[in-house]
C-alpha positions, 0 to 999 in steps of 0.5 A, a space after each residue: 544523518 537523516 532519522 528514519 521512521 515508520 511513516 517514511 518508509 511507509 510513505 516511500 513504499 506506497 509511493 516514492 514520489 510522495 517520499 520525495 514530496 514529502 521528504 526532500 522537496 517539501 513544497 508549500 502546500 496547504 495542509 487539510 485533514 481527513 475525517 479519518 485522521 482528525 477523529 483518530 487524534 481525537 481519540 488518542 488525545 482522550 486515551 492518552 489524557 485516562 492512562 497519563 493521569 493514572 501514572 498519578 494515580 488520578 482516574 478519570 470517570 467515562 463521563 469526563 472523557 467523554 466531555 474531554 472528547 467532545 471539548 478537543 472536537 470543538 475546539 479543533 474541528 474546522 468546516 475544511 475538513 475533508 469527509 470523502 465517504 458519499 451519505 456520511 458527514 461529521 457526526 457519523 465520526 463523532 459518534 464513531 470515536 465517542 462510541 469507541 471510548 466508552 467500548 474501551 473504558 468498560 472493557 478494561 475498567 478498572 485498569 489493573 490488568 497492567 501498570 502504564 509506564 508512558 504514552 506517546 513514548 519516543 523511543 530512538 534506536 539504530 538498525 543494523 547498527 547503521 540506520 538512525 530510527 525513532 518512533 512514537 509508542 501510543 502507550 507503554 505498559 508493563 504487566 503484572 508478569 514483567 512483560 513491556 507491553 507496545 500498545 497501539 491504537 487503531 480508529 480504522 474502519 476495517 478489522 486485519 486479517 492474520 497476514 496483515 497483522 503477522 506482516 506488520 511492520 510498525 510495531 516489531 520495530 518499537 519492539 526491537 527499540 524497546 529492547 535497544 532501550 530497555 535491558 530487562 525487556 527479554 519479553 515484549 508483547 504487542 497489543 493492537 486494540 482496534 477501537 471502533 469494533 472493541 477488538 484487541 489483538 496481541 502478538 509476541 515475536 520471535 528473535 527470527 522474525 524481527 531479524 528479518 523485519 529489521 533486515 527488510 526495513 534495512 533493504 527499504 531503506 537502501 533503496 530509498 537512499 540509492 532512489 535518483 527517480 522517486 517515480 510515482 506508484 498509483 494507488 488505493 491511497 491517492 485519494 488521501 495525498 496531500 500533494 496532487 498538484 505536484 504528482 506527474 499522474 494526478 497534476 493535469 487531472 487537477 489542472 484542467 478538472 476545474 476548467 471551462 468546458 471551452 478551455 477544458 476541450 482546447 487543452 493540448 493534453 485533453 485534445 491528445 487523449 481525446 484523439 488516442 481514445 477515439 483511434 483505439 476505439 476505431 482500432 478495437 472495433 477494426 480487429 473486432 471485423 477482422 476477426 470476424 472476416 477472418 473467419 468468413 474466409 477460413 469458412 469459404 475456403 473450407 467449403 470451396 476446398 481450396 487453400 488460395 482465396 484471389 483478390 484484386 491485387 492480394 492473395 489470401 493464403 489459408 493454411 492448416 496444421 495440426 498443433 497440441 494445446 496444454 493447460 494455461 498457467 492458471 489452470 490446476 492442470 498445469 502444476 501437475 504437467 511441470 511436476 512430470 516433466 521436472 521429475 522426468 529430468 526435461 525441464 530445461 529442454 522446454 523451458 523458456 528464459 522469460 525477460 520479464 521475469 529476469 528483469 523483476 528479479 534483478 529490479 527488486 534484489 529477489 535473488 542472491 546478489 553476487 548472483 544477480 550481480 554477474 547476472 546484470 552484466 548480460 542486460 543493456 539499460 534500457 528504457 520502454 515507454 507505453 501509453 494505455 488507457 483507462 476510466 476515470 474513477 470517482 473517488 470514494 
């Protein structure tokens, strides 16, 4: 039975085809860090090394962390390593990562506050009963109140905002495993500490909120085990794929980025949307006249009075009517215009059956499933494919 974790379902939702990549198909590729990721394993090494050695009652001053840090970045660092940030090289992270040390150990010097119990703690456990899961804890402490305490450690360049972490999913599982693992754990609270800015957050969750957490992971889970497709999903997080030569979005940019300028321009697919640019130009600056001769023509209709305007072999007919115009969707107008009609009891006389809405509904299960279930036998599969434009995009 496959054993899921975080990282997966992770994966699958920023992009099932990198699930199927990375998961089932596993091509060879040749693995390279980002910047971000290897400063981040430096310093969990190092925060590891100082709460590890105090299980044995063994402290680590800052000065020897500090040479423990600056010993694993030589010995792992490689000049392969990718830093995508235009104006920044390797010592800005250095710097980053032994600033975030030394932020850590004199906040929380001389650690008394809580009693570690492990670091990188696997903890296997099931949801629903049905799904296999593991994970990796950073650290596992338990206060002096007798609360299990999930610590997380976080090298990220940007601080969360509450959604983000109300929305977070990894560690409400640790604290479901925890509980599966742990019969005294009726309290456990979750720590992030966001190491570059010497931020921590805490948060304990409610019995409702990891039932719902478990039963969305659950969901995920179904979908990606019911997935035949595993379609690519374009991201902010393409940039940092491991596989972009096996993406059906991304393998013919690669393909014929390094390319002479000779075969680059006599490449089948370049010569194609060469071409397609080039007509939607055409046909952007065609409606741009026919508009605008559109208007010419209402204006000389209207000034010689009449409402037939000749042609060579055409006639041009120019009709009027009074229609009524309401406020757009977006507009706050708009709220208050339906609240009237539902009240009045006459929303179902203007109201619309929108297929698009009916398709994302039925697509992602937002509705109960019997009834979407008697839903679907009114919709025939098929299948729309469209072709749009759009700029290549230097990458941060």
């Amino acid at each position: 039975m496959k054993i899921y974790s975080h990282s997966m379902v992770s994966t699958y939702e920023n992009c099932p085809h990198q699930f199927k990549l990375k998961y089932i198909e596993k091509p060879e590729i040749e693995k390279i860090d980002g910047i971000e990721a290897f400063l981040g394993k430096r310093v969990h090494e190092t925060l590891e090394k100082l709460h590890k050695e105090l299980i044995l009652s063994k402290q680590n001053s800052l000065d020897e962390l500090l040479e423990f840090y600056k010993s694993s970045w030589a010995k792992n660092y490689k000049e392969n390593i990718v830093i995508r940030k235009k104006g920044y090289g390797a010592q800005n992270y250095y710097d980053t990562g032994e600033r975030a040390i030394k932020d850590y150990y004199r906040r929380y010097y001389p650690f008394s506050h809580s009693r570690t119990l492990s670091t990188e703690k696997l903890i296997q456990f099931k949801l629903r009963d049905s799904y296999d899961f593991r994970g990796y804890v950073d650290r596992l402490d338990i206060s002096e109140d007798g609360i299990y305490e999930i610590h997380d450690y976080k090298t990220s360049m940007s601080l969360p905002d509450n959604d983000r972490l109300a929305n977070d999913r990894q560690l409400a599982l640790y604290h479901i495993g925890l509980m599966q693992n742990y019969r005294d754990a009726e309290k456990v609270r979750l720590v992030w500490h966001y190491l570059t800015f010497d931020k921590e957050f805490t948060m304990e969750r409610t019995e409702e909120e990891l039932e719902e957490i478990e039963a969305k992971t659950v969901e995920l889970i179904k979908a990606i085990e019911s997935d035949v497709e595993y379609k690519p999903r374009e991201n902010n997080l393409c940039g940092y794929c491991d596989y972009p030569e096996y993406c059906p979005a991304k393998k013919h940019i690669i393909k014929t980025e390094a390319l002479p300028v000779d075969e680059f321009l006599n490449d089948d697919g370049v010569a194609l949307a060469n071409q397609y640019v080039e007509l939607k130009m055409h046909t952007k600056v065609l409606n741009a006249q026919i508009d605008e001769l559109k208007a010419r023509i209402i204006a000389y209709a209207q000034k010689e009075g009449v409402t037939s305007v000749r042609g060579s072999d055409k006639i041009l007919r120019v009709t009027e009517k009074n229609t009524l115009k309401f406020p757009s969707a977006s507009k706050p107008e708009r709220k208050k215009l339906e609240a009237l009609i539902n009240e009045a009891g006459k929303w179902t006389d203007v109201s619309i059956l929108s297929a698009d809405k009916l398709e994302k509904i039925i697509m992602d299960s937002l509705w109960d499933k019997n009834l979407i279930k008697k839903i679907a036998v009114f919709a025939e599969p098929d299948k729309e494919i469209t072709v749009r434009q759009s700029n290549l995009k230097e990458e941060d």
